[in-house]
N, C-alpha and C positions, 0 to 999 in steps of 0.2 A: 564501352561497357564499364569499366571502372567508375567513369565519371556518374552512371545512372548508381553502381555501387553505394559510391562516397554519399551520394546526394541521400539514401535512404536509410544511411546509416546515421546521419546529421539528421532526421527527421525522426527516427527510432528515439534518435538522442535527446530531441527537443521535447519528443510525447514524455518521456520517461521523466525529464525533468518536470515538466508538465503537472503528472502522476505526484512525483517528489514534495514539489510545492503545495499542492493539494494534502497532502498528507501532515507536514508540518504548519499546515496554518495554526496560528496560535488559540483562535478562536474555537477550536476544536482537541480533545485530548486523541480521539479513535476517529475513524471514518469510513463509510459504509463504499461499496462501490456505486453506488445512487449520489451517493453525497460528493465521492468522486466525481462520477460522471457529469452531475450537476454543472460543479466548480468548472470543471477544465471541457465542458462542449463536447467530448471524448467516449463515443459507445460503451458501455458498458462491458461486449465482449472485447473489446480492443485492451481495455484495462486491466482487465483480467489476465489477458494473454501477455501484459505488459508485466505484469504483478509476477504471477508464474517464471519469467527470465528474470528476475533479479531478486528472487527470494533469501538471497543473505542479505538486502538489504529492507525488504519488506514482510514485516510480519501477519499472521493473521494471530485475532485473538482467540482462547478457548472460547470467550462468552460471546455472546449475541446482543443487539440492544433490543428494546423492549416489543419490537416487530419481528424478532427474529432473523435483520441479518445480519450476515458475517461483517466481524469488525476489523479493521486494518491500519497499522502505523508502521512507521520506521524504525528500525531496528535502535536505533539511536534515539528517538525521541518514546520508544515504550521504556527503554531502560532508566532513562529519566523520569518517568510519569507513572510508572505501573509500581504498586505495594509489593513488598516481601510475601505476600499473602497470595498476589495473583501473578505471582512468576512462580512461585511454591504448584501451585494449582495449573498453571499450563505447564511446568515440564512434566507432570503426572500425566498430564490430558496428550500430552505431544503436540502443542500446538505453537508455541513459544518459550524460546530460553533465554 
């Protein structure tokens, strides 16, 4: 039992990193969970549910891009990329600090 454990904990681990890399591609500043999805072969609800357990490390944006979905990056790479103007505007919004 431990062993089926470990084994799906190391696999939680690899999606997530997965997720991770997908989010800091440099080719991209924000990333949809489509765009996710896309990149890393990974359901969409599976990312989501991925996204939801490590929320101090993944952010969602206030804004939306021009289709209207929800935009998402890492806590690290929005603090580096994101203006005094749209971190001013998501902690109003409660969406990002």
């Amino acid at each position: 039992m431990k062993v089926a454990s470990k084994k799906a904990k190391n696999q939680s681990s690899s999606l997530y990193m997965k997720i991770l890399n997908s989010l800091e591609n440099k080719n991209y500043r924000y990333r949809t969970i489509h765009g996710i999805s896309k990149e890393t072969g990974l359901p969409e609800t599976q990312i989501i549910s991925i996204i939801e357990k490590h929320s101090n490390d993944v952010v969602q944006l206030y804004r939306t891009d021009k289709a209207g979905h929800r935009l998402y990056s890492t806590r690290k790479k929005y603090n580096k990329t994101a203006g005094i103007s749209e971190k001013v505007m998501g902690v109003f919004l409660n969406r990002v600090y």
